[in-house]
Each structure stands twice: as structure tokens, then as C-alpha cells.
C-alpha positions in Angstrom: -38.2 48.3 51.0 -38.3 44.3 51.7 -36.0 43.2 54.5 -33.4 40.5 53.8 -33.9 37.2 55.7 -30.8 36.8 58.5 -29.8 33.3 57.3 -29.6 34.3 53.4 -28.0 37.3 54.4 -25.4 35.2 56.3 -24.9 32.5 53.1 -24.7 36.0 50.8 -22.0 37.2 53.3 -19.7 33.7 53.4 -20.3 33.7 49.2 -18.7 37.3 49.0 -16.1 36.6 51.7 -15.2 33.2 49.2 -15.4 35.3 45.9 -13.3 38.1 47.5 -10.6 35.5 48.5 -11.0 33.9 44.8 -10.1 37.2 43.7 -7.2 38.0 46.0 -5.5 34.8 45.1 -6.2 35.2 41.2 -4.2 39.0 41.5 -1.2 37.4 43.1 -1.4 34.4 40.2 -1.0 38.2 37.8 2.0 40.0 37.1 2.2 43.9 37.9 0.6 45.4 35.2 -2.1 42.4 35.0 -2.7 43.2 38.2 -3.1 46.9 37.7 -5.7 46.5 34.1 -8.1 43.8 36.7 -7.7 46.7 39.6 -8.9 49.5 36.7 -11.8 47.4 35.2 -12.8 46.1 38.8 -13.3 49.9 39.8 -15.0 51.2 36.8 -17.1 48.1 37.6 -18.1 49.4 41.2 -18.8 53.0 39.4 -20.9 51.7 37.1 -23.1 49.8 39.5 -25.9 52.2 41.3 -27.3 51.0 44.7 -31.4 51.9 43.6 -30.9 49.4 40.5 -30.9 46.7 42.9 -34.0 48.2 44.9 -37.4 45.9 45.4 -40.4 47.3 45.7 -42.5 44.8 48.4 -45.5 44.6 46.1 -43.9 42.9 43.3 -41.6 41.0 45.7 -45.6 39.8 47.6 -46.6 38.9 43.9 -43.5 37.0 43.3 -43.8 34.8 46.5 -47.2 34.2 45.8 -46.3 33.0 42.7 -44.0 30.9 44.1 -45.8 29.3 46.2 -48.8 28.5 43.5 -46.0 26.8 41.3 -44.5 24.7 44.7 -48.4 23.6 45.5 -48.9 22.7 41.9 -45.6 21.0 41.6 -46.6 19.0 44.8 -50.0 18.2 43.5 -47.8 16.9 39.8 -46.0 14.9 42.2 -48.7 13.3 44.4 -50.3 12.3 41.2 -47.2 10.4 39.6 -46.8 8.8 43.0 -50.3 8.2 43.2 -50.5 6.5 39.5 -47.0 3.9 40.9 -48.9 2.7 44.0 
């Protein structure tokens, strides 16, 4: 399995640390039984989620940054030759 990088693992972290106080402050906005329907459909929400759906397999993950890095080069390249064409 791929390994996260440390610093978007840390920007992931603050996100869900924002979202979950985004949350907290929109269930005190609700009454009680507003309240209680978000809390039921926020857990069948976490049962419906399965960890391996959100697996990677490192070979298509490779393929992906490869191809990632083809479209940054070319987009360099697009851009050295509009620069190129102004001078």
C-alpha cells in the first residue's frame, strides 16, 4: 500500500479537525430532533463507507505520477513557448 506524505497528511488532519468543528457548530444551530435525523444519517454514513474502497494499489498510483509529471513537463514546455513567442 502507498504511504501518505507527512505534510499532506498534516493539511488532511487540520481540514477534518475544521470540518468536524463546522459540523459541531451547525448541530448546536439545530433543534433536538434536527439534531437527532443529521446524528442518524451521519452514522449510516460511516456504515456505509468500507476502509478497502479507499485502498491504492502503488502501481497505478506510479502510473498516475508519471503521468503527472509528463503533463507538468509539457505544460512547462506550452509555457516556455508562449513566453518565448512575447520576447
Amino acid at each position: 500500500m502507498a504511504e501518505i506524505d507527512p505534510e499532506f497528511a498534516g493539511q488532511a488532519q487540520a481540514a477534518a479537525a475544521a470540518l468536524a468543528d463546522q459540523a459541531k457548530a451547525i448541530l448546536q444551530s439545530l433543534g433536538p430532533e434536527q439534531a437527532e435525523e443529521f446524528r442518524r444519517q451521519a452514522e449510516k454514513l460511516r456504515e456505509s463507507i468500507r476502509p478497502e474502497d479507499f485502498k491504492i494499489d502503488q502501481k497505478q498510483l506510479d502510473q498516475l505520477k508519471q503521468q503527472m509529471d509528463q503533463w507538468k513537463r509539457q505544460m512547462e514546455e506550452m509555457r516556455d513557448l508562449q513566453f518565448g513567442n512575447r520576447v
